[in-house]
N, C-alpha and C positions, 0 to 999 in steps of 0.2 A: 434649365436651358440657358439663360442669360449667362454664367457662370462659363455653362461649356463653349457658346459664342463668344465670349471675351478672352477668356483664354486661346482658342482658336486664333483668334484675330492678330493678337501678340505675340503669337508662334509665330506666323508667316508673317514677320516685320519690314521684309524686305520690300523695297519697291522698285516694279519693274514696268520696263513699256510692254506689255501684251498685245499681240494683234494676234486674233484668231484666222485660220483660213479659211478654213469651213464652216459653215451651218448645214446639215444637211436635216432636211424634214422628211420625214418617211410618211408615206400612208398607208400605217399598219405595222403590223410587225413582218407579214411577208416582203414586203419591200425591204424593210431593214435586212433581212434574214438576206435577201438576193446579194443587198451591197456587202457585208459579211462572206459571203459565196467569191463575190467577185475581186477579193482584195485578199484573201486566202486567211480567213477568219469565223470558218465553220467547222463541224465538225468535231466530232468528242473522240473517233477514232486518229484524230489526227492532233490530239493537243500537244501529246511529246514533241512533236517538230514544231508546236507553234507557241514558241518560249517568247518571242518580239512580238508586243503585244501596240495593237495600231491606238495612235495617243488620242483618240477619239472618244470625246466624253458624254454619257450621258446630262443634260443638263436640266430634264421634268421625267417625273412619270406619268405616263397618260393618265388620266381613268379610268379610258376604257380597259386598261392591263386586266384589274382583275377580271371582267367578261372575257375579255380573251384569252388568257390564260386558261380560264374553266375548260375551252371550247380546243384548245393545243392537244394533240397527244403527250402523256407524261412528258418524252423522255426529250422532245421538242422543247418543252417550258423550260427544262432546266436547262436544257444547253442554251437557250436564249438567254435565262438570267444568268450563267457562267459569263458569257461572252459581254454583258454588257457589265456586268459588275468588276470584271479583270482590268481592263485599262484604267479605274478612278481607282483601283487599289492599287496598281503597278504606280498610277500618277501619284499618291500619295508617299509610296516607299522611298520615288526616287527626291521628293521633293526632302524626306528623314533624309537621304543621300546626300544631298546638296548642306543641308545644314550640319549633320557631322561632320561635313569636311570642312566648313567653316570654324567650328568648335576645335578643332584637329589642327588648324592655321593659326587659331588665337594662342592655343595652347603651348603650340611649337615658337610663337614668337615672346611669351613669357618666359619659356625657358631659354630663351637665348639674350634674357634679359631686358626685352621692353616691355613694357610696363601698358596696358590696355587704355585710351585716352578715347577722347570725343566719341564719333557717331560707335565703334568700337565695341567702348566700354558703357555707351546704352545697351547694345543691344544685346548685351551679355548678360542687363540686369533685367531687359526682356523676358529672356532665357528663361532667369533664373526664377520669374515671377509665374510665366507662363506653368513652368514643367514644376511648380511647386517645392521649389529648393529653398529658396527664400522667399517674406514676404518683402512685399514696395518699399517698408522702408529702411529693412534689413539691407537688401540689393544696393538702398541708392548711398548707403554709407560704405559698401566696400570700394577702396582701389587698391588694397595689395595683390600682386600677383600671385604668391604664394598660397592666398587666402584661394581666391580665380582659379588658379590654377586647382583647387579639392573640388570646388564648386563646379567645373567643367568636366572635372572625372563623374562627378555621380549626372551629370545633364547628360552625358555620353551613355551612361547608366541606362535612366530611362528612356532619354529618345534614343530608340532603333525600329528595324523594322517588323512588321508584321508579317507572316508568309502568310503569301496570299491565299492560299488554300484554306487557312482557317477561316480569315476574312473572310471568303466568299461563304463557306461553312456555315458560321455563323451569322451572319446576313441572312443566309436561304432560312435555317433554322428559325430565326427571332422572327423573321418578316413575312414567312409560309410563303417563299420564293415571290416578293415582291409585291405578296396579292393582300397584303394586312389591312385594312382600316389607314393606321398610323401611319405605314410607306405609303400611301395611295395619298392621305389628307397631309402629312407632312413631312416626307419623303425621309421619316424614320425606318433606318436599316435595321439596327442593333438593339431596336428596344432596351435605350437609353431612360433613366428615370429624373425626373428632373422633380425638385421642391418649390413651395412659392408663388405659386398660384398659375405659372405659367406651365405652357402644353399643353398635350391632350390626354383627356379625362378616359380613362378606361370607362366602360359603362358599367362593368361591374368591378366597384371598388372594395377591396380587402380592407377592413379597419384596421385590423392587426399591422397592415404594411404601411399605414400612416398617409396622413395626403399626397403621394405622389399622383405624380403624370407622367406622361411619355413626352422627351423632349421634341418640338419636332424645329425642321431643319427649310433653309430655304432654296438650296441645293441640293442634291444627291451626295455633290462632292462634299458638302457641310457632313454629311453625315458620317463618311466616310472621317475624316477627319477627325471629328468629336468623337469616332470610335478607337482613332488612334491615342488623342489624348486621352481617354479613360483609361487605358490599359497603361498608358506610361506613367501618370499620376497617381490614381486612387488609392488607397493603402490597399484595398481587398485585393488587391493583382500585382501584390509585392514576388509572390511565389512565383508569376509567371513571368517574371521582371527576372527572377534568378534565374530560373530555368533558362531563358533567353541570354544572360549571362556568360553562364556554365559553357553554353554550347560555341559563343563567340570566345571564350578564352581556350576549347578545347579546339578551336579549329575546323567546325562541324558545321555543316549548313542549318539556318533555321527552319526548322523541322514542322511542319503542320500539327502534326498527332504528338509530337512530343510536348511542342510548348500547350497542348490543347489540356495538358495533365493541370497545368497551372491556374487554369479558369474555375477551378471547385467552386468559389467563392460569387460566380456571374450570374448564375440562378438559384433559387432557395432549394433546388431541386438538389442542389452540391455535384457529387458523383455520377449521380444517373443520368443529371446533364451532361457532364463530359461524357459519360461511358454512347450517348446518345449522341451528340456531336462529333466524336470521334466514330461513329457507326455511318454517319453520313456523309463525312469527309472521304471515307474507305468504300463507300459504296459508287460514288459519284463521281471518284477520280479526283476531287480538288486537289489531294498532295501534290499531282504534277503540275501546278502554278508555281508552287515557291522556289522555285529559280526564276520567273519569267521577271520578263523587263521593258521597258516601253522601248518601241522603235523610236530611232533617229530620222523625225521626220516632228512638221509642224503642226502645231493644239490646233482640234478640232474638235466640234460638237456634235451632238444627235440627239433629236427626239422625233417622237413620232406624234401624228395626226392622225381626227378619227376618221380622215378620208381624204381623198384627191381635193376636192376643194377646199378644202382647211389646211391642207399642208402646200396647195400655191399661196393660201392668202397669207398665210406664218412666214411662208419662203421670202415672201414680194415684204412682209415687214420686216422680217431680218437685215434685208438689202438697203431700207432707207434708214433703218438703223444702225448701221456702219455706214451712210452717205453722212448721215449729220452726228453719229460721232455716241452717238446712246448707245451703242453696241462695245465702245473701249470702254466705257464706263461702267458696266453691269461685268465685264469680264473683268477691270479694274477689281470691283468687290468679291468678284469672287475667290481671290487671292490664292492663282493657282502657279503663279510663277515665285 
């Protein structure tokens, strides 16, 4: 887990003023569900039309989810955990977005013959520490450009994006649509494994699989994250690195089911996982995400309460937590700009 937090960390190097709009506290998930209704963000017959996805982020999962969930009809839970899981994947791609284009401007200014210098050429060796191209002190010895310049091709390599329909996919798959143990106690999505003493302990451990644990996460969006670096890093998810590749040099939108071929290697299960993950992406509709994109409009929050008076008293600390300034600060680490 440490590993994937630090790396996390150094990916998103940038530093920006953040101010959120919103906190909104729901009591319930019905309440969530109405706001959702009212802002035109419901609905599984209506996802084709709803590609602009509102930049409103989960930021806990309750508790009480998995009781509630049990007590939802099916088809209810999933389009709740659709809807809540889409904008912190949409917020993750576009944030890949932001930084290839930055990778894209270094690039473009080495070949026009400058040379990468100060804040610049740290943050390239960021880059290159983060996404596992070079190690610290491989990175802190380059400054040719030409060298930069290979090293920014293969960073272009692995960081891209995810379509979100796998993401959500796989999320619903690993995390039994939000209701796990490990997403409830450490807001693990992707059933992440982490070595080293840290995480959480399955209760029933496999010896054969060695002392692992499940990484958990201090965010939602941590998790989201750490599942984008695993997939851009790890050797096991080089095939799906290509695939993802293939598809960007052929001109082809990144494909749910197609890059979902690539993941053989994500459960010991191999094939019958994909062949199973691809069964529930096609049943559920998620392929129609991977075009969506975050609306043009300002970061906001959501979580829910286990009632009207817990979600005024949540509300009323929200408020004197952006009065004295604890609220820039907690959105400061969460490093979503």
């Amino acid at each position: 887990m440490k590993k994937i937090l630090i790396c996390s960390i150094l990916l998103l190097f940038s530093s920006f003023d953040v101010h959120a709009q919103d906190v909104r506290v729901f009591a319930g998930y019905e309440q969530s569900i109405a706001w959702m209704e009212s802002i035109g963000w419901w609905g599984k017959e209506l996802r084709a039309d709803q590609m602009q996805v509102p930049r409103t982020l989960l930021i806990a999962i309750s508790p009480a989810w998995r009781e509630n969930a049990a007590q939802m009809p099916v088809d209810v839970k999933k389009e709740f955990f659709y809807r809540c899981l889409l904008p912190l994947v949409t917020h993750a791609n576009w944030l890949v977005r932001q930084r290839r284009a930055w990778l894209e401007e270094r690039a473009a200014e080495m070949t026009n013959g400058q040379a990468p210098q100060g804040e610049n050429l740290e943050n390239l060796r960021l880059f290159a520490v983060a996404l596992r191209v070079k190690n610290e002190q491989e990175a802190g010895e380059i400054t040719d450009s030409a060298e930069w310049l290979k090293i920014i091709g293969e960073l272009l390599y692995r960081l891209d994006e995810i379509p979100a329909g796998l993401a959500i996919g796989q999320a619903a798959y690993e995390s039994g649509w939000g209701t796990s143990r490990f997403t409830v106690e450490g807001n693990a999505l992707f059933g992440q494994w982490t070595y080293g003493g840290e995480g959480m302990a399955p209760r029933q451990q496999r010896k054969e699989l060695g002392d692992h644990k499940i990484a958990a996460f201090t965010w939602p969006f941590d998790s989201v994250r750490g599942y984008f670096l695993n997939l851009s890093t790890h050797p096991a998810y080089e095939d799906f690195r290509k695939l993802r590749a293939e598809l960007r040099k052929g001109g082809k939108p990144l494909n749910s089911l197609t890059l979902a071929d690539g993941l053989i290697s994500y459960s010991e299960r191999g094939q019958e996982y994909v062949d199973s993950l691809k069964d529930l992406i096609r049943k559920n509709g998620f392929e129609l995400a991977d075009s969506a994109t975050p609306r043009d409009e300002p970061l906001g929050f959501a979580l829910a309460a286990a009632n009207e008076e817990a979600a005024r008293s949540m509300t009323d600390e929200f408020e004197a937590m952006k009065k004295n300034g604890e609220f820039d600060r907690i959105v400061a680490e969460m490093r979503l700009e």
